[in-house]
DRENKOLKOL-149930 format. One record per residue (C-alpha): z negated, x negated, y negated; residue in one letter. Coordinates in steps of 0.1 Angstrom, whole numbers, plus 5000, padded with zeros to 4 digits. Layout:
<recs>
ZXYA/...
</recs>
This chain:
<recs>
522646155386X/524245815385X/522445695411X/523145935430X/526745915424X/526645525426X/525345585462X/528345825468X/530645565457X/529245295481X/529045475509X/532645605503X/533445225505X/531545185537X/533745455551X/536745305543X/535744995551X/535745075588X/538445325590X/541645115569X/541644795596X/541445115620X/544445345603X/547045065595X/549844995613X/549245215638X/552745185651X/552444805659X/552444825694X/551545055725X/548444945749X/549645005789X/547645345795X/548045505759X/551545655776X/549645825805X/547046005775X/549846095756X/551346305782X/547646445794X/547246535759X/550046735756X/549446915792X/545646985778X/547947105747X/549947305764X/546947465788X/544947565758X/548247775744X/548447905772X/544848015781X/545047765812X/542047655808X/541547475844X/544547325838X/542247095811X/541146895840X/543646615836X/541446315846X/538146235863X/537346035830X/537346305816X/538646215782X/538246545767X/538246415732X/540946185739X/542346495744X/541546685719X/542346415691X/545946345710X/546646715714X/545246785673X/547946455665X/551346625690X/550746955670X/550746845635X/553646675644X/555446915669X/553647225658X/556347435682X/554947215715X/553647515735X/556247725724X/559147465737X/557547275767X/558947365802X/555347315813X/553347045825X/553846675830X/552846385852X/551746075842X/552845845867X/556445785853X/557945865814X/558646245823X/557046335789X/559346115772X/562346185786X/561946535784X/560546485746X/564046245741X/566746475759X/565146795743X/563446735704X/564246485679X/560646365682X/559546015694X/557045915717X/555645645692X/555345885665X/553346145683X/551045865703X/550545745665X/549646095652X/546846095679X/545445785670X/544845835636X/542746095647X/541045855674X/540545605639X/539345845616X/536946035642X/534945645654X/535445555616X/533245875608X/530845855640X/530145445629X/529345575592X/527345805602X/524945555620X/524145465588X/521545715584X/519545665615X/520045265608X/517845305575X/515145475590X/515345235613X/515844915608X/515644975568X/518644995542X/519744645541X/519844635577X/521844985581X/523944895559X/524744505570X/524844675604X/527544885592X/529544555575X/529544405613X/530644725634X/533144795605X/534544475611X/534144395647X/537044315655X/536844365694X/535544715682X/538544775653X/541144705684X/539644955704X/539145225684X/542945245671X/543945405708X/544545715720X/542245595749X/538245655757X/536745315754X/536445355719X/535445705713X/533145665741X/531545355727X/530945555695X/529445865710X/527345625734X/525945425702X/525245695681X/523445945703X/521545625711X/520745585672X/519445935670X/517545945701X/515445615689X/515145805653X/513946075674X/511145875694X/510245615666X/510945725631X/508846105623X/510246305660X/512146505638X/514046815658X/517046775643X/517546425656X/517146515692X/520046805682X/522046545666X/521846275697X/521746575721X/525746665710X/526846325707X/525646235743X/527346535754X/530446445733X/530046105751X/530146265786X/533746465780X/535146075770X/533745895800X/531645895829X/529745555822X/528245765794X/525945915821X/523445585814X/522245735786X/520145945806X/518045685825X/518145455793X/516645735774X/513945785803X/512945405802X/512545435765X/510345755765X/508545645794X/507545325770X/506545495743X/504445755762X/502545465779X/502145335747X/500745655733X/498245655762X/496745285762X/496245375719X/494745725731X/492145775702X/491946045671X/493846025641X/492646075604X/493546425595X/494946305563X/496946015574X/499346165611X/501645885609X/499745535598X/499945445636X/502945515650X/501345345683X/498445685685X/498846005691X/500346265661X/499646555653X/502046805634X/499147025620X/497246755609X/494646775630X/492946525661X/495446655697X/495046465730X/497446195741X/498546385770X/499546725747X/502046445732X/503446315758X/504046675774X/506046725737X/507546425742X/509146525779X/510046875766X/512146705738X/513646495764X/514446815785X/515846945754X/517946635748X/519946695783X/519947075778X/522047005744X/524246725756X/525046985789X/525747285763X/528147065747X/529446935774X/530547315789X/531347425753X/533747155747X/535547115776X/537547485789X/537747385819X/534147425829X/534247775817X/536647875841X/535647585872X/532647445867X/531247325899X/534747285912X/535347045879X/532446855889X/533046775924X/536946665918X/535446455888X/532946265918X/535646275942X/538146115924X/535545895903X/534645705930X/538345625943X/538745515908X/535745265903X/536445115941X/538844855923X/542044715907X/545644885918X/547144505907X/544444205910X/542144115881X/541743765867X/539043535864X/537743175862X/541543055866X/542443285896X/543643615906X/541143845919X/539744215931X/536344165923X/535443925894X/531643935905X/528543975884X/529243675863X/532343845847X/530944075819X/528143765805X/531343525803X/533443825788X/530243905761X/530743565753X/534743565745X/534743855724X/531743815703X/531943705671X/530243385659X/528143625635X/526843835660X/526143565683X/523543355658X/522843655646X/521243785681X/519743465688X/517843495657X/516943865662X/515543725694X/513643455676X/511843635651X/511243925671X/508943705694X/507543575658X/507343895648X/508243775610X/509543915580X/511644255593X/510044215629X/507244285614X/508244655611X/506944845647X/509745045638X/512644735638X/511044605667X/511744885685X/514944985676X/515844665686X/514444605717X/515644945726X/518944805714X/518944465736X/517144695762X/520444885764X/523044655768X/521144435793X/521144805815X/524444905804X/525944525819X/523944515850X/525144885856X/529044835848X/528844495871X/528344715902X/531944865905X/534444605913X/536944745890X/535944525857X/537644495824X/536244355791X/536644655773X/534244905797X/531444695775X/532544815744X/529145015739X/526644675741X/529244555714X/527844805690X/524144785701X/524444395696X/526044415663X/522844625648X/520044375663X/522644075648X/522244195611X/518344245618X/518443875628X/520843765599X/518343975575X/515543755591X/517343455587X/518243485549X/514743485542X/514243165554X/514842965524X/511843125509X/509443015537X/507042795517X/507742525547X/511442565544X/513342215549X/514542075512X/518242175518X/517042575532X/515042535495X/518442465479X/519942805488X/517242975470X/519742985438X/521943215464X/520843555463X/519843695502X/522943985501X/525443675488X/524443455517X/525243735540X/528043885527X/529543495530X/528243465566X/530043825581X/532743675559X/533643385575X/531843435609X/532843805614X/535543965595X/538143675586X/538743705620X/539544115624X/541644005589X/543943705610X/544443865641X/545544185623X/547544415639X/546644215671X/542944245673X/542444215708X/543743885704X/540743765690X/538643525713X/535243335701X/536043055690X/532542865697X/533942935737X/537542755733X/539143105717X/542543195728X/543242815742X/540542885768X/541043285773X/543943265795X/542343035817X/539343225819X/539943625813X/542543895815X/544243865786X/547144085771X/546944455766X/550244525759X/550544305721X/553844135717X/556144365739X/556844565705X/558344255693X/560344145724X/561644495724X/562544435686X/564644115692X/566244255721X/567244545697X/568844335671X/571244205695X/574944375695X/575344675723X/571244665729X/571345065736X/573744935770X/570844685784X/568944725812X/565844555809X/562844475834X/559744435817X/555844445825X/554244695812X/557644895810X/556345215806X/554745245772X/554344915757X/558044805758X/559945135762X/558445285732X/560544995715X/563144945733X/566745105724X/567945025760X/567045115793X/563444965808X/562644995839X/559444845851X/559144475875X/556844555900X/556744665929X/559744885929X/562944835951X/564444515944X/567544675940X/566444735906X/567444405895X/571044415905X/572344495873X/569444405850X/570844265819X/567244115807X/563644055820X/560644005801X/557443885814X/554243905800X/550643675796X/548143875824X/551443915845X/551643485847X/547743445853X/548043735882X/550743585898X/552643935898X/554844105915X/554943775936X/553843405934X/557643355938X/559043535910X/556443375885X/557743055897X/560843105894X/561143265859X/558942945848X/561642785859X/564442965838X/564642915798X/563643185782X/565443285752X/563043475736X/559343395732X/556643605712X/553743415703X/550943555682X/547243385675X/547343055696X/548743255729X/552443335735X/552243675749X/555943755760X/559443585771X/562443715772X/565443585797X/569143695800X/569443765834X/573343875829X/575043495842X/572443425868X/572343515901X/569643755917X/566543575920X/565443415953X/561843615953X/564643945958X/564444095993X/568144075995X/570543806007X/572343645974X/573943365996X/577643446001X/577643515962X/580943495953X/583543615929X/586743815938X/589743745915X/587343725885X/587244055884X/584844165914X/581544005920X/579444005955X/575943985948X/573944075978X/574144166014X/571844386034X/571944316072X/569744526093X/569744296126X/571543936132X/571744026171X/574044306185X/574344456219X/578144586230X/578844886215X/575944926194X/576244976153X/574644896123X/575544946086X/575844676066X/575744676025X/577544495999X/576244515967X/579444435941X/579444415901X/582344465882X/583244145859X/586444275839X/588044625835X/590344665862X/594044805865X/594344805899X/592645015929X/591444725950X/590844745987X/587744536009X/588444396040X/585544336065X/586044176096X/584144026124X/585743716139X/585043466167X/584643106169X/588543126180X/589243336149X/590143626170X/589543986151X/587144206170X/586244486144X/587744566108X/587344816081X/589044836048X/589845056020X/588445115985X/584544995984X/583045305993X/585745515987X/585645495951X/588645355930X/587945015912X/590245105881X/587445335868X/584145095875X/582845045841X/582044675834X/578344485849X/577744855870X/576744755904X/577844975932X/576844925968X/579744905995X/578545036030X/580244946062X/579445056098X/579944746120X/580644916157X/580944626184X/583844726211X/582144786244X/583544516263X/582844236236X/582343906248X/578243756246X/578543456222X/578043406181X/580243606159X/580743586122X/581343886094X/583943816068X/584743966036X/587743956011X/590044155985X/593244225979X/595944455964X/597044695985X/600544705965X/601444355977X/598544266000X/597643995982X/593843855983X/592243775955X/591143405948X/587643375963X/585743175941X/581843035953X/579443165921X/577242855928X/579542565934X/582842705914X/585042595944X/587442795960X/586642955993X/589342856024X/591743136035X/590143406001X/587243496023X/583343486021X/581543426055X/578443646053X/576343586083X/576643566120X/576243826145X/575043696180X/576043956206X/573943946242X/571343606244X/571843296228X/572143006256X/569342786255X/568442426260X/565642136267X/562842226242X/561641936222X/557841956222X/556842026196X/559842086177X/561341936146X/561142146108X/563742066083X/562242196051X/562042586051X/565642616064X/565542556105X/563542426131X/565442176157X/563742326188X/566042206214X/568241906219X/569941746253X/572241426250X/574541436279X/575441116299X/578440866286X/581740996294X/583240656307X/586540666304X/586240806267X/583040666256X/582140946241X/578641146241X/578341506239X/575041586220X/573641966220X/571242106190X/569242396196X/568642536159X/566142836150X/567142976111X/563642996093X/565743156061X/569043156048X/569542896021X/571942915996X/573342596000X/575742466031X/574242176044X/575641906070X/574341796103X/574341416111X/573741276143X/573040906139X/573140626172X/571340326159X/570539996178X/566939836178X/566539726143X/567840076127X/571339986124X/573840276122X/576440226155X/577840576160X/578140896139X/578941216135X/578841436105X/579941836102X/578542136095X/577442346123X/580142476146X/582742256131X/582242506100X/582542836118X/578442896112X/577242726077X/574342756070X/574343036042X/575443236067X/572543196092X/569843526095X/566243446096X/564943386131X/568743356147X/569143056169X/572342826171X/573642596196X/575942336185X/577742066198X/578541736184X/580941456203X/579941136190X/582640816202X/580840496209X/582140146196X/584140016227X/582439686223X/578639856225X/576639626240X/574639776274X/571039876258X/569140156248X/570340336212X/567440566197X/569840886185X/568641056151X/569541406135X/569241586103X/570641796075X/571741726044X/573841846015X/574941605989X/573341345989X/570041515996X/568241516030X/566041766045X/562441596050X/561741676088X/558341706106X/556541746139X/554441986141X/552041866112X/553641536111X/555441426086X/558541226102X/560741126072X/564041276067X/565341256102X/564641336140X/564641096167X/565441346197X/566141066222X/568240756235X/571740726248X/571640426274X/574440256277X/574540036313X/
</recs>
């Protein structure tokens, strides 16, 4: 009786071994696709109340019990659910949420943690019940040091806290494995072939790469009835099982080789029979739809293995398809040290067939087991979709043949031609060596990177100093925190925040409003108070190589850092201007009597026929609370100043003495050119003022801090009809990413003014934000200046913050000669500059320095 309950108590401790770094802190933080099963839970939920049942198709996974364990957690929280729900919900966006937020006083965390624990306790359960299979096949001390690594593992313990397949899957995959090798090697007992038969089943309703069971079964049989045919000779009567290598027989009596193979492919046939009855039983759906279940789970399977929505990374570089190499180098990250010698010594003395090895039955369990995950990697390396955790299964397999070779390799000091210092550990008892060894080599770190886990990398490989230049890394970890400090700061609930992985891992947090940087409308950062970045978001290069760049060039005031890797940054956004990766033009940014800002401008075309129209956009921020109704004034002008179109009023017809404070509202004007308008360059002004007393309000430049002449903004040029054109310079001149100088003509000396008139033909590549200054230089032989002439383009009527991408300028610049220039030929050079910075300048792939030599002015 004590034994008996001494054996309770241990394997009590076994269970909670695995299922406490599983169960705590489930709340930590919120993996990117946890949201979408939450929401799929409650619609299976909901279709199950409801006697739906087709309605429990919710993915072509098909996470059924992801489904069943997050729809078990919603109701024992929200018992009510069915009862209140308007009906079903997509996934896509946080409609779950926000219906859950508006409408209950339930949380999305707490319900996604109510599912999980039911995700933790069910793979705590399925990993402790390997235990019995283990000992009949590997022995006790294996099963249960098998148990101390898959407890601990910590790739495995980070998995397996979701309310996501991967590790329910793993758990279903690894145990119908154990049973089905019980089955073939260890006594063919019936009720092992049940046992596997239901968890293989179990492990097709999680996931589709479960399906390799089936072949990897078939390899196994087919091995062992081959072997049962080369050893095809009679048993003793008395002794059925000495050689598990001959054939059996269950009545104790001589039976043919071939009479146990056909039992053998029955109890194969059996297997998939079961694993299909479970699979139907489980899963309501296929009661109602079956084949039409099946054919959207291939149709929409193999859209979904194709590859990534957002790139992958690998090897230092974004990328769709990391290649075959990918899973061997991931294998290699997020294996334990343990497991790793472990496996390499399992291989050893498996070919030595020593101490352990020298059981048929080890041997094969662990060949089966290697045999596995070598199938199972070559399989999942076919797809190009490829993440570290779709291995999670070989993870398990590995772990068992690791404490075989650990067994093996505590033995050692007891070989009589152990080395002197393997001698000295003979004082250490086998199970105190091991213990240390999964220890130090295997748990400590599941203990360190605790509640982080998937921030564990092998340390024999670089660990997390070499991840990030290697692997994916970041699942979500460390948004919980940025979304914490963001919350401890006053008037939180008011930010707006753009974050990766908005959805979920942050919003779950977050007391303000996320909305997620991607590859939404850029107008979605007009009034963002915040942005937060994340690890895999830096090594992807996403949305844009720009915006990367840029934010790595802003200080971030917030930085979460956890295990060697800093995870997340946070940046105030609220006294910067838009970023330059935005699809919007933040040039004329200016501020309007401190109290209005213009951010943006959105210009449909920089070149208008006569009486054509196009609407044009302001986008304007409040800066202070406001007394006054102000009124906009748009105009278009010409290089006279004359007035050619207007429109005024409040910015789109809404009063300013209500706009609440940092709200961005757009302003739209319809910019109609009169019929009989003039061909030639035109340029669009804008200003404020107080329609009491008409006066503007000081126009101050965001960037510079100056203010702007006459209390208006130039915004961009309009050409109306062609722009005139001019000698081409082959090939023509680039000034950094802001023009190309693609025409040029220097007219003859104008005698009795010795003056040269010199004509620039400039082509916009972009609109910079800063206005920058064309020279034209005359210099003599030697590079001496003689003759200049500075200004910016137009004699200031076009800078260039207000030029459109792909518009073309002509200016004109009168340069006077010394009277006492000396008859000769003067080399005439152009540029831009503002400051005291130039431009560099090429030639077509020439580098030319900061200047362009466009020709001479001869003076006779």
């Amino acid at each position: 009786m004590k034994l008996r309950y001494r054996q309770a108590v241990w394997l009590l401790f076994l269970f909670l071994l695995a299922w406490l770094p599983r169960t705590l802190a489930l709340d930590a933080y919120v993996s990117p696709d946890e949201r979408k099963w939450l929401a799929r839970s409650a619609n299976f939920a909901y279709a199950l109340s409801h006697a739906d049942f087709a309605q429990t198709f919710q993915r072509e996974h098909p996470g059924v019990t992801v489904m069943w364990a997050g729809a078990l957690g919603l109701l024992g929280v929200f018992p009510d659910y069915a009862q209140e729900a308007p009906g079903y919900f997509t996934w896509e966006r946080e409609h779950f949420e926000t219906w859950l937020k508006a409408n209950t006083g339930y949380m999305p965390l707490e319900l996604l943690a109510a599912g999980r624990r039911w995700i933790a306790l069910g793979v705590a359960l399925l990993l402790w019940l390997g235990i019995f299979p283990m000992r009949r096949l590997i022995g006790s001390d294996g099963a249960y040091l098998a148990f101390v690594l898959l407890a601990l593992d910590p790739f495995s313990v980070a998995l397996s806290r979701q309310l996501h397949p991967d590790g329910f899957v793993a758990s279903f995959i690894f145990l119908s494995l154990l049973f089905f090798m019980a089955w073939l090697y260890s006594g063919r007992l019936w009720r092992d072939l049940l046992l596997s038969g239901v968890f293989m089943g179990l492990a097709w309703l999680t996931k589709t790469p479960a399906a390799l069971l089936v072949p990897i079964g078939g390899v196994l049989l087919a091995a062992q009835c081959w072997r049962i045919w080369r050893a095809r000779r009679q048993l003793l009567p008395s002794d059925p099982y000495a050689n598990q290598d001959a054939p059996l027989s269950a009545h104790k009596e001589s039976v043919s080789a071939i009479a146990i193979i056909r039992r053998l492919c029955l109890g194969y046939a059996l297997w998939g029979a079961i694993a299909v009855a479970t699979f139907i039983a489980l899963w309501p759906a296929m009661w109602v739809d079956p084949v039409g279940s099946l054919l959207r789970m291939a149709t929409e399977m193999e859209a979904y293995v194709e590859g990534h929505v957002n790139p992958n990374f690998f090897m230092g570089a974004p990328t769709d398809d990391p290649g075959l190499l990918f899973y061997p180098v991931a294998l290699l990250f997020r294996i334990t040290p343990a497991v790793l010698i472990g496996v390499a010594a399992a291989l050893i003395f498996y070919w030595r067939r020593e101490w352990i090895f020298a059981e048929v039955s080890t041997r094969r369990a662990v060949r089966g087991a290697l045999f596995f995950a070598l199938v199972f990697i070559a399989a999942m390396s076919i797809p190009a979709k490829k993440f570290d955790r779709y291995i999670l299964p070989v993870f398990l397999t590995l772990d068992m043949a690791a404490a075989v070779g650990w067994l093996a390799l505590a033995q050692t000091p007891w070989r009589v031609n152990a080395a002197g210092w393997l001698r000295n550990l003979r004082h250490v008892s086998p199970g105190a060596l091991l213990l240390g060894v999964v220890i130090m080599l295997h748990g400590v770190f599941t203990i360190v990177t605790y509640p982080y886990y998937l921030t564990y990398y092998n340390p024999l490989v670089g660990g997390s100093r070499t991840a990030p230049q290697v692997l994916f890394v970041g699942w979500g970890e460390g948004l919980d925190q940025a979304a914490r400090w963001l919350n401890a700061l006053p008037g939180s609930e008011n930010f707006r925040i753009a974050a990766w992985y908005a959805d979920g891992p942050f919003s779950y947090f977050s007391d303000g409003v996320a909305v997620p940087m991607g590859y939404s409308s850029p107008l979605s950062w007009l009034d963002t108070d915040y942005a937060v970045t994340y690890i895999n978001q830096w090594q992807r290069q996403l949305p844009s190589p720009e915006a990367v760049a840029w934010f790595e060039a802003q200080t971030p005031v917030y930085a979460v850092q956890a295990n060697g890797l800093t995870l997340a940054r946070v940046y105030d956004l609220r006294d910067t201007l838009l970023p330059p990766f935005i699809a919007l033009n933040t040039a004329p940014a200016t501020d309007f009597g401190g109290v209005i800002r213009l951010i943006g401008v959105e210009l449909g075309n920089a070149r208008m026929a006569p009486g054509t129209s196009q609407l044009v956009t302001f986008y304007l921020q409040a800066l202070a609370p406001m007394e006054t109704n102000y009124n906009v004034l748009v105009r278009l002008l010409d290089v006279h100043g004359e007035e050619h179109w207007r429109d005024e009023g409040w910015p789109w017809g809404a009063p300013t003495g209500d706009w609440p404070v940092r709200q961005v509202r757009p302003d739209g004007h319809t910019l109609t050119l009169p019929v009989d308008v003039t061909p030639g360059l035109y340029q669009l002004v804008i200003s404020f003022y107080d329609p009491s007393t008409f006066e503007p309000l000081a126009a101050i430049d965001v960037r510079t801090g100056e203010r702007l002449p006459g209390d208006e903004r130039k915004i961009a040029l309009i050409q109306v009809g062609d722009a005139p054109t001019i000698p081409a310079l082959e090939p023509p001149f680039t000034f950094g990413e802001v023009a190309r100088l693609s025409g040029a003509l220097i007219e003859s000396i104008a005698a009795e003014e010795k003056t040269v008139s010199i004509h620039l033909q400039w082509d916009a590549l972009s609109t910079p934000v800063e206005a920058y200054t064309t020279f034209v230089h005359v210099v003599d032989e030697r590079g001496e200046l003689v003759a200049q002439r500075d200004q910016p383009p137009l004699n200031g009527f076009a800078p260039t913050t207000t030029w459109q991408p792909g518009q073309r300028i002509h200016d004109t610049l009168v340069i006077a000669l010394p009277e006492n220039l000396l008859p000769g030929r003067y080399p005439v050079r152009v540029g831009l500059y503002v400051d005291d910075r130039r431009l560099s300048a090429r030639q077509g792939e020439q580098n030319v320095g900061d200047f362009a030599v466009i020709g001479e002015i001869v003076v006779p």
